[in-house]
N, C-alpha and C positions, 0 to 999 in steps of 0.2 A: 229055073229062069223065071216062072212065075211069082215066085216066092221073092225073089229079087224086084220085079217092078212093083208086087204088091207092096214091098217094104220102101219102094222108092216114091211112091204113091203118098202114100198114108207118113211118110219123114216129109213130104211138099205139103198133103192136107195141113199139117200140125204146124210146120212152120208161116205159114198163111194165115191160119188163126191167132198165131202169136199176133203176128204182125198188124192183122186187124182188131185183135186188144190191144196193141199197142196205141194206132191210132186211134182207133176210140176213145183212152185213156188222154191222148196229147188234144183232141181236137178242141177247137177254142168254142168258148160257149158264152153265152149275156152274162154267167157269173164270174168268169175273167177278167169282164171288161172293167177299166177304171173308175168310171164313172157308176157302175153299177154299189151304189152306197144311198143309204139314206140323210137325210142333213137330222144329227139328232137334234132333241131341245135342251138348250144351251144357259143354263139357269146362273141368277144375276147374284152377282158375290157384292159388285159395289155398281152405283150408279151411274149411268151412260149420260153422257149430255147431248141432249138431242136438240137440232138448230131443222126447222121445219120453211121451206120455199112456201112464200106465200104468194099468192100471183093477183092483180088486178085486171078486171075485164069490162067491156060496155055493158054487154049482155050475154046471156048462156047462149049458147048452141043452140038451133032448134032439136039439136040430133039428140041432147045430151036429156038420159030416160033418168037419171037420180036429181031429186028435188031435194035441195038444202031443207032440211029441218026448222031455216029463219025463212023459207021461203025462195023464191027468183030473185035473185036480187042482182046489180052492176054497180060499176061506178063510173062517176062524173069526172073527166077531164082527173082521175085519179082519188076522187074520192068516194067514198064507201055511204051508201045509206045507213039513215040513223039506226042505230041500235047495233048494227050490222058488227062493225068492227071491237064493239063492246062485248059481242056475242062469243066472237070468235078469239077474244083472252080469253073469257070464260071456256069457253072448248078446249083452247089447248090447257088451262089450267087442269082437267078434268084427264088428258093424255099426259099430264105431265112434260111437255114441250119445255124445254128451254130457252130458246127463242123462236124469235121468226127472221127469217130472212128474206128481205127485200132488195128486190133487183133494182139498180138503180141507172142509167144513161148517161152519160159525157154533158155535166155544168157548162163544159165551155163549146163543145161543140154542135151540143142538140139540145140548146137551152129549151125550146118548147118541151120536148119531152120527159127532160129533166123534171120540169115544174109538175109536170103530172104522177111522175115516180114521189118526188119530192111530197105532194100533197097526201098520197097513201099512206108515206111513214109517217108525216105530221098529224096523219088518222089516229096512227095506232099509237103516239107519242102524247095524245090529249085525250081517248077514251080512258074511262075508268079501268084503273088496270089490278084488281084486288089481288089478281094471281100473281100477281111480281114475273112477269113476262117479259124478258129482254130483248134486243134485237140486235141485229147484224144489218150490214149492205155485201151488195155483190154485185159488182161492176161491168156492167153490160158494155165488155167488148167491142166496140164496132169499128172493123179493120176498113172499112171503106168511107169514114168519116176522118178514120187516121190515115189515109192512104195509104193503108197497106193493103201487100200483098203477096201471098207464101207461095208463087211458081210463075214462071215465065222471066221474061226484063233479060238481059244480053248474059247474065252470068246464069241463069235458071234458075236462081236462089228468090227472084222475088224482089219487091219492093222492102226495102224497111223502114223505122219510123226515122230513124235517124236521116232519111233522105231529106225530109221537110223539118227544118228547125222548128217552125212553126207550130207543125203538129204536136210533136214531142213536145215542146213547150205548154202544149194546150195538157195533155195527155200527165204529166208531173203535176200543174194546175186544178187536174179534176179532182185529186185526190187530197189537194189543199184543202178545196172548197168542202169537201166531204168529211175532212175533218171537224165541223160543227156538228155532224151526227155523231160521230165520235165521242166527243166531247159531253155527251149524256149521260146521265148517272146509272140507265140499265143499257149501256151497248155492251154488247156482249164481250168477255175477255176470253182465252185460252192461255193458262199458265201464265198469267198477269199483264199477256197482251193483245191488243186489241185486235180482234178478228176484222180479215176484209180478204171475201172470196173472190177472186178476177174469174169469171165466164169465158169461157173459148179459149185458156189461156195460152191454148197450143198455135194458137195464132197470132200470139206477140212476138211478130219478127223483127225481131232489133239483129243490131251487126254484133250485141256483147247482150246480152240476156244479165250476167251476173253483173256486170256496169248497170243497169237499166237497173233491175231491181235492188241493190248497193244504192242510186241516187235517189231512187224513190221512198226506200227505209229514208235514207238520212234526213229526207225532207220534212216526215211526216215526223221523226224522232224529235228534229226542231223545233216542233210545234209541240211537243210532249207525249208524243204517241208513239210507241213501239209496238211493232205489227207483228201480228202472226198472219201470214201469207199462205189461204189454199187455193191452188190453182186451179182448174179445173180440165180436161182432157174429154175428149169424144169419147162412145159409149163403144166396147167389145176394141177395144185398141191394143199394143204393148204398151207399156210406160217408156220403153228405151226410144221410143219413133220418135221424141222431141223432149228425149234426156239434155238437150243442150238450149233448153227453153224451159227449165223445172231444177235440173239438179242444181244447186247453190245459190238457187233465188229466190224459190218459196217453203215455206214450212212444212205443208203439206200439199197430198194430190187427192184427186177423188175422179170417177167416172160418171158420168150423167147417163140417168135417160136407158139404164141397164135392162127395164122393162121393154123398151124400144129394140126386139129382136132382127130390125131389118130384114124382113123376110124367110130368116133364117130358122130352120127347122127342126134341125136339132138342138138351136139352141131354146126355143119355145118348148119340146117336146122334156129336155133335159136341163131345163132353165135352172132348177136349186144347183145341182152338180156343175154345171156347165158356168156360170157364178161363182160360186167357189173356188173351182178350180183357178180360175181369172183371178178374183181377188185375193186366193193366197200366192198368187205368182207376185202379181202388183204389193202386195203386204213386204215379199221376200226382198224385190229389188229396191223398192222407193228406201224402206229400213235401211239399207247398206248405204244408201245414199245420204244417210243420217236426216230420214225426212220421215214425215207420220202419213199413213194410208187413212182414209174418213170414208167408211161403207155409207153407200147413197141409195136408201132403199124407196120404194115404189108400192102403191095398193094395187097396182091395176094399169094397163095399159091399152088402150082401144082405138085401131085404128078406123074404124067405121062412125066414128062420130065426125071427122072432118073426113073421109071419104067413104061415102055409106058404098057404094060398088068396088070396094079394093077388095081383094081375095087374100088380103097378110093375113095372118092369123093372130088374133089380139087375146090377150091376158085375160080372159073375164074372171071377175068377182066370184066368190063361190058366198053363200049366206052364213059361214059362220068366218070367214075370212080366212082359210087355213093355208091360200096362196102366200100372202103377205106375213101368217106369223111364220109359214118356212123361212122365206126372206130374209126375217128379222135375225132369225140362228143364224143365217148365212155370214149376215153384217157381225153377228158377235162374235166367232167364229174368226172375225180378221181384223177385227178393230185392231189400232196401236195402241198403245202407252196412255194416251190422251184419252182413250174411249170416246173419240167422237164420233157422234153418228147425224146424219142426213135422213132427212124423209122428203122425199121430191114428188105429191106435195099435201099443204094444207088443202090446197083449192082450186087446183090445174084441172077444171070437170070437163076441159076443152081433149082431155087424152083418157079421162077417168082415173085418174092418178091420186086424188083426191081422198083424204081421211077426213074429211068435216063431213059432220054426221047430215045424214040424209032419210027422207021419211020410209025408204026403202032397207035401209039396213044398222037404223041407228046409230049409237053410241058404237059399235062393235067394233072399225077401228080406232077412236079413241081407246078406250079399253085396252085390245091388244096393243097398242103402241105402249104405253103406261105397263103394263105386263111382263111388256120384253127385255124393256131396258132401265124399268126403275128396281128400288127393292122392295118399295111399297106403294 
């Protein structure tokens, strides 16, 4: 009988141990995880074209510790001190930028502010430009100038443009008048048509998006201009949340502001992977939609320059820039067809987003921008 429970003993030890090699064996661990990969470096077969946000400001931040390399500098009611905008071809010639893109306000509805966008490009339209530096517009959005509105009103759908003839009229209008920048010998083309990015465009709530956009082409087609339309969507979103405001209107999409982790912690802590992941999702669905994705990448993000007591946790700079060239693999890594890429921005030193060199870290992303995405 001893010899019985001995054997009954020692047949329970051994299958216990099985079983806890087993588990041991199945239990999940950080090299399981999906995310658990490195973003390798993504080396350039043919050339990226890169269209670079240029931003206009009175004056820097007090908050803001990187000093341009031209100095402090603002601008006046929209325009740039001397030398200033001269500098900055020469900069982006040096990054190999393709163009720059300038934000520009509603002609018909917020004429003051118009004239001050307006004055920034006529900057960069009359400095000496040896670098052959192109540009773009991108259409500053403003749903409360058009009276819109995306929730509430009796059906919960929101106000749309088409409520106010008026507006709408303005709004087809704006982009008449913006056909004089157009009409440039360096505005920028994509596959032989004229680029013009819409801002916010997840917030063009019309009652027929592909009407809206259908009479907006044809208008500007009349005047001789064939668009290529990228729209642009809030940062860390799906593309399908306002598939019915993109799909069969614009050319392409892109996401803003992807450095802007909203508080979010894992996506700061796994930002390369957590990016990727996003934009090959965005890559997979816009393509089926027969539309091109445009990676919008970022140096840097800080939220303590416009609120020094916030506890988010911001992007900082590292001194050889190796945040921002992960990035750039990120971006190469999902470009479409087009290769277009975004740099969001030249000079936004209000978030530290900024690749215009400064007496703190040089040329260094100039350089790596040129690096990532030229062949030479």
């Amino acid at each position: 009988m001893k010899k019985k429970y001995i054997y009954r003993y020692s047949l329970l030890i051994l299958l216990m141990s099985v079983e806890l090699l087993s588990c041991k064996k199945n239990d999940p661990s950080v090299k399981d995880n999906f995310l658990n990969y490195q973003i390798p470096d993504v080396p350039v077969t043919s050339n990226y074209t890169v269209g670079a946000f240029y931003y206009s400001f009175t004056t820097l931040n007090a908050n803001v510790a990187q000093i341009p390399t031209v100095g402090k500098y603002g601008y006046t009611n929209g325009l740039p001190p001397d030398g200033v905008m001269q500098q900055h071809i020469v900069d982006a010639g040096i990054a190999k930028i393709d163009y720059f893109i300038f934000s520009v306000r509603s002609p018909s509805l917020d004429t003051k502010n118009y004239l001050i966008d307006s004055t920034t490009v006529n900057a960069f339209l009359t400095a000496p430009n040896s670098a052959g530096i192109k540009f773009a517009l991108s259409y500053n959005l403003n749903t409360g100038l058009l009276g819109i509105t995306n929730s509430g009103g009796t059906t919960g759908n929101g106000v749309t443009i088409e409520t106010s003839p008026s507006k709408l009229t303005a709004f087809y209008n704006d982009f008449k008048r913006l056909a004089f920048f157009l009409g440039k010998a360096n505005y920028q083309k994509v596959n032989g048509k004229y680029l013009l990015i819409i801002n916010n465009a997840q917030d063009l709530n019309s009652n027929d998006n592909v009407a809206l956009y259908k009479q907006l082409r044809a208008n500007l087609s009349a005047l001789g201009f064939d668009l290529y339309i990228v729209g642009m969507q809030n940062r860390w979103s799906p593309p399908e949340r306002y598939y019915y405001r993109f799909q069969n209107c614009t050319d392409a999409m892109y996401e803003a502001n992807m450095g802007d982790v909203a508080g979010d912690n894992d996506r700061y802590w796994n930002f390369p992977q957590y990016t990727d992941q996003n934009w090959a999702y965005w890559k997979k669905t816009i393509e089926a939609w027969n539309m091109e994705f445009v990676p919008c990448v970022m140096a840097g993000y800080n939220y303590q320059i416009n609120n020094p007591t916030t506890n988010q946790l911001s992007v900082q700079r590292t001194a050889d820039g190796s945040w921002y060239k992960t990035f750039t693999n990120v971006a190469k890594r999902n470009a479409s067809k087009s290769r277009l890429i975004f740099v969001d921005s030249f000079n936004n030193f209000s978030v530290d987003s900024q690749i215009e060199p400064t007496q703190a870290y040089g040329y260094t992303y100039l350089d790596i921008t040129r690096q990532a995405f030229k062949l030479n």
